[in-house]
C-alpha positions in Angstrom: 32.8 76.1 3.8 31.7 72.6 5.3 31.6 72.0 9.0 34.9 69.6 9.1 37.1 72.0 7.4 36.2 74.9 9.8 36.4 72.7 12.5 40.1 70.9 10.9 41.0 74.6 10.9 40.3 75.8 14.0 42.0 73.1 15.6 44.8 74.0 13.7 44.6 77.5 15.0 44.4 76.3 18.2 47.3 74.0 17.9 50.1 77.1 16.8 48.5 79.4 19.1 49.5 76.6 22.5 52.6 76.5 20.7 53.3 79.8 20.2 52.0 80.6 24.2 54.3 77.6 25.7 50.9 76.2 26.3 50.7 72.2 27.2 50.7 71.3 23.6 54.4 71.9 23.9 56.7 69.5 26.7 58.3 72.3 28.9 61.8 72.3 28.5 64.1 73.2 31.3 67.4 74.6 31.0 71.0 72.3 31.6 74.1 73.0 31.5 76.7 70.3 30.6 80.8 71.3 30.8 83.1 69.4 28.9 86.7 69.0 29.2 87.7 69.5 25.8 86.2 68.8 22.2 86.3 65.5 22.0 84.9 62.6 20.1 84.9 60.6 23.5 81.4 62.8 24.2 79.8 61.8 21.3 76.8 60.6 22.8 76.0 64.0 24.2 76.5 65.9 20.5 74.6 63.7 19.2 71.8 63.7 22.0 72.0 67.5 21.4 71.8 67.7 17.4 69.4 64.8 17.3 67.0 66.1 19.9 67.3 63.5 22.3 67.5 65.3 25.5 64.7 67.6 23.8 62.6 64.7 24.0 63.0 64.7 27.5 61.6 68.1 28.5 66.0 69.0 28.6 67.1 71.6 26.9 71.1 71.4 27.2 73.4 73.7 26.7 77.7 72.5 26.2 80.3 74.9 27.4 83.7 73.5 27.4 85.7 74.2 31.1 89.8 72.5 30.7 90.6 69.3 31.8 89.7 68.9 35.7 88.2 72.4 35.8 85.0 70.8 34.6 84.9 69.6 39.1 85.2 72.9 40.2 82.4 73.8 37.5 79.8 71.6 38.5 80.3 72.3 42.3 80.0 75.5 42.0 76.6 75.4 40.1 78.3 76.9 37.0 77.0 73.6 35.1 74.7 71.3 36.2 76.0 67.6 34.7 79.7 66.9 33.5 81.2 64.1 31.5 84.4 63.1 32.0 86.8 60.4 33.0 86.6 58.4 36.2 89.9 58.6 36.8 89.6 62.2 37.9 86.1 61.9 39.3 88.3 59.9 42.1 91.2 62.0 42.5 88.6 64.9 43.0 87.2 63.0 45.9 90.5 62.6 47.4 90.8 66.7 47.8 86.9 66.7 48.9 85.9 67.6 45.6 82.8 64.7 46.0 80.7 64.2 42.6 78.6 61.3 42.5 78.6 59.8 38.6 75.4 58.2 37.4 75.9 56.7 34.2 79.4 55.6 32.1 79.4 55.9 28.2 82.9 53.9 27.7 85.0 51.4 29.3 87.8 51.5 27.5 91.0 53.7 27.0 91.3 55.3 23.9 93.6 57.7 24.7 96.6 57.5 22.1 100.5 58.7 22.2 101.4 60.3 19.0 105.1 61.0 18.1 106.6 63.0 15.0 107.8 61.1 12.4 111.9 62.0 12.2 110.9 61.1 16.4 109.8 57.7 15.3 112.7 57.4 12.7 115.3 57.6 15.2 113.6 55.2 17.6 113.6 52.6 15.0 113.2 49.2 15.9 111.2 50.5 19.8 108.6 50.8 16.8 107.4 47.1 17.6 107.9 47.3 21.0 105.1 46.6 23.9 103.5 49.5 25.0 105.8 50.5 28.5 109.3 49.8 26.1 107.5 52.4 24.0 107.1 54.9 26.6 110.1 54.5 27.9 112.0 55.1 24.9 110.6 59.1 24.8 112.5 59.8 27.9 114.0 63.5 27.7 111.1 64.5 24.9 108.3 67.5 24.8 104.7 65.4 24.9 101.5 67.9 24.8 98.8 67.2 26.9 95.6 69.0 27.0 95.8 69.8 30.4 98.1 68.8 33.5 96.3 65.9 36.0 93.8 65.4 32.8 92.7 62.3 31.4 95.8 62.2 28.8 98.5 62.8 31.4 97.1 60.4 33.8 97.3 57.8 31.1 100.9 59.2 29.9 102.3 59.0 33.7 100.7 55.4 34.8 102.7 53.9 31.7 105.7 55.6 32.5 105.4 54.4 36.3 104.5 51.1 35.4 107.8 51.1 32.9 109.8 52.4 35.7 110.1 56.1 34.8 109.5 59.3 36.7 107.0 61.1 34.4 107.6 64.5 36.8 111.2 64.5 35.2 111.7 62.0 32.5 109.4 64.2 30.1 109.0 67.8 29.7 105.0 68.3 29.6 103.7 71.1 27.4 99.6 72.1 27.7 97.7 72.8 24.8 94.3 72.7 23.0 93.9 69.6 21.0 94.1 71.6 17.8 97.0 73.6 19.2 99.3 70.5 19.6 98.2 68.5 16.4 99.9 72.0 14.4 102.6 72.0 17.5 103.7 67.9 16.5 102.9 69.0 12.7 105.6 72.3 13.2 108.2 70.2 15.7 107.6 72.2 18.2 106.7 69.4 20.7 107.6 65.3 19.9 104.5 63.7 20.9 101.0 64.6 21.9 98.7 61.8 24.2 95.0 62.6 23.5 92.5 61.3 21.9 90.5 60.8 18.4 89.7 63.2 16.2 93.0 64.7 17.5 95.5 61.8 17.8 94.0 60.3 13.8 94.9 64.0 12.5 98.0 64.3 13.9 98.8 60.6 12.4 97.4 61.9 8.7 99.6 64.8 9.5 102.4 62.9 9.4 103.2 62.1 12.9 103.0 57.7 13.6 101.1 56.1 16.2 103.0 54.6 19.2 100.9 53.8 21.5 97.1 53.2 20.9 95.1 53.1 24.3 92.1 50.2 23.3 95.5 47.7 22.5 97.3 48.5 25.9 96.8 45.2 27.9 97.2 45.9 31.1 94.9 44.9 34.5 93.7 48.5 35.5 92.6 49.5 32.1 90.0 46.7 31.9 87.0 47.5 32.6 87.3 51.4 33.6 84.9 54.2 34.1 86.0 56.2 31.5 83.7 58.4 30.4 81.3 58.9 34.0 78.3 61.2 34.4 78.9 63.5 36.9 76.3 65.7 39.3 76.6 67.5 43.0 75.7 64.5 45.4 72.5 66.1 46.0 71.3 67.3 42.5 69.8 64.1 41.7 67.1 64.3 45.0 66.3 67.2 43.7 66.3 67.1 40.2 65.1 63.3 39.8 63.5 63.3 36.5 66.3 65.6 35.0 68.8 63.2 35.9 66.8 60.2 34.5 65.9 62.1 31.2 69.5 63.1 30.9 70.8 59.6 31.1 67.9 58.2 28.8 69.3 60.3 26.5 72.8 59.3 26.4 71.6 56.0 26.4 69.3 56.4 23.1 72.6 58.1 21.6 74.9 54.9 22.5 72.1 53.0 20.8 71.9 54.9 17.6 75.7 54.9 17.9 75.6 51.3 17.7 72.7 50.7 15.0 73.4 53.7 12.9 76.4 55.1 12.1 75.5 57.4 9.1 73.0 59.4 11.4 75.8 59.4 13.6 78.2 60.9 11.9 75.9 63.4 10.1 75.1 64.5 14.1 78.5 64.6 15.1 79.3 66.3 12.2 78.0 69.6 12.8 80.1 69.7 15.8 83.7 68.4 14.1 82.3 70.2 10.6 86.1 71.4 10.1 87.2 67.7 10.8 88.9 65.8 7.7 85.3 63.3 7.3 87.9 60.2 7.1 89.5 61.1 10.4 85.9 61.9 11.8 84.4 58.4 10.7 87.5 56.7 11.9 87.7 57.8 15.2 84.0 57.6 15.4 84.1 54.1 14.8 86.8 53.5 17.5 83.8 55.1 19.7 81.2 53.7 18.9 83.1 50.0 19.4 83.7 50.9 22.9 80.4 52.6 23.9 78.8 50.7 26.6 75.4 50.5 25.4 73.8 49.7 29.0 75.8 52.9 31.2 76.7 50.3 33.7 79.2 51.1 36.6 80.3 48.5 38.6 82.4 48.0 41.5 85.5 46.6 39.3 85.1 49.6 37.4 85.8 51.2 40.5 88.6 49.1 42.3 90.5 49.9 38.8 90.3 53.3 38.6 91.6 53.4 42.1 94.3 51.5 40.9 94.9 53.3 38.5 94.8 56.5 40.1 97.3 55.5 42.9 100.0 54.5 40.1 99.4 57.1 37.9 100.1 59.7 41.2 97.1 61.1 40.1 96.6 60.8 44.0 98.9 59.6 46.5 99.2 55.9 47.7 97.9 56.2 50.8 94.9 58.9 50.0 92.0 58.0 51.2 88.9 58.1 48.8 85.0 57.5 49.2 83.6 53.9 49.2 81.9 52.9 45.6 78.5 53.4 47.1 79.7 57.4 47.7 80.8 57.9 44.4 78.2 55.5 42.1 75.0 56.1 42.3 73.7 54.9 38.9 69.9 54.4 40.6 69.6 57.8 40.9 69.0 58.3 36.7 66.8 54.8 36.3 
């Protein structure tokens, strides 16, 4: 046997054997934990940061476990999980109680949150079907809408309409809570009249037969443009201490925005290990609506923040007068750069 093929072997050798040991041949990986609200195609740049490696890449190895709604706050204070992804809307009203999380990045600026209502529903609403947006809402006084959890993201957005048309959302509805599956088979059974979430969920229900009444990106109203609303969340201090965790977590996301926006085959085929019992119509729908309203360079910025204030105070999601952190308290994007 020549010299270079003993030697091409032994290196070889040498190479499994550091792999196999955890030696430096191999980046060290440390452990995160990210909670999410719900199952949602509004996080597809973590999936696909997860199934294509991304984080990996960055010496991360994360880990998603799914805490309801708001409970992902509670989560992240209490070390359960160490990042969070979810709107800014409740980032904010979570500061109002003292629940502080500082958010570091922003993966979407625009609502997509949709109101969904069964089809005999629609029927008897008849012409309110080409209606603006706050006639529309107002015309489902006295129904059952499902939510996916009270004070989240999809009953903020249900109860600023209303309160901007004039209604009492506390008693002009009847709010049921459900898992996003749950409620597409609740509209799809009659057992509720309309659902607000968001895609997959909202396009299923629609192919299930319910119609689309209100589609969050085509509400035109002042507090929805621009808005944090999909922020990365850590504890105010995790960042000092976990510096290049936070910045390989966010140069993650931020590759996963970019291959959202260059490829959307090895996209899909990502997200599609998550959503694999997803109708693949529905999934690449919804993941175009996404991908459109991705913001490529996780910018927050202090209109971002003076809206979701807004929008928070109107909603009721906090109270007029509550008093919440300056921007520079609750943004600290230079923290993951």
């Amino acid at each position: 046997m020549s010299y270079s093929v003993k030697k091409a072997r032994f290196a070889a050798l040498v190479s499994c054997l550091m792999f196999a040991s955890g030696g430096s041949a191999v980046q060290a990986q440390t452990a995160v934990t990210m909670a999410l609200p719900a199952q949602s195609l509004l996080f597809a740049p973590a999936y696909i940061a997860v199934e294509r490696g991304l984080f990996r890449e960055q010496g991360i190895d994360a880990k998603i476990i799914y805490v309801a709604g708001p409970g992902v706050i509670p989560a992240v204070l209490g070390k359960s999980a160490d990042f969070t992804l979810i709107s800014g809307g409740i980032q904010v009203a979570a500061a109002a109680r003292n629940q502080k999380l500082v958010a570091i990045a922003n993966t979407q600026d625009r609502f997509t949150t949709d109101i969904i209502v069964r089809k005999p529903v629609a029927d008897k609403l008849g012409s309110m079907a080409s209606a603006g947006a706050l006639d529309k809402v107002k015309a489902l006084k006295g129904l059952t809408i499902g939510i996916d959890a009270v004070n989240g993201l999809p009953h903020s957005f249900l109860r600023y309409l209303a309160r901007k048309a004039g209604m009492n959302p506390e008693t002009d509805f009847t709010i049921t809570a459900l898992q996003p599956q749950a409620m597409v088979a609740a509209m799809k059974s009659g057992t509720i009249d309309a659902m607000a979430f968001s895609p997959p969920f909202s396009l299923t229900a629609v192919a299930d037969g319910g119609v689309m009444w209100v589609s969050g990106p085509d509400v035109d109203l002042p507090e929805m443009k621009t808005f944090p609303y999909n922020v990365v969340l850590v504890r105010p201090d995790h960042c000092q201490a976990q510096a290049a965790i936070c910045r390989g977590f966010v140069a993650a996301l931020r590759k996963a925005v970019a291959l959202m926006k260059s490829d959307p085959t090895a996209s899909l085929a990502a997200l599609g290990k998550t959503f694999d019992k997803m109708e693949p119509g529905a999934l690449k729908q919804s993941f175009e609506i996404f991908a459109k309203y991705a913001r490529s360079d996780l910018e927050l910025t202090d209109d971002m923040y003076r809206n979701v204030v807004s929008f928070d105070r109107i909603s009721g999601i906090i109270p007029e007068d509550a008093k919440v952190p300056p921007a520079g308290e609750l943004y600290s994007p230079a923290s993951a750069n």
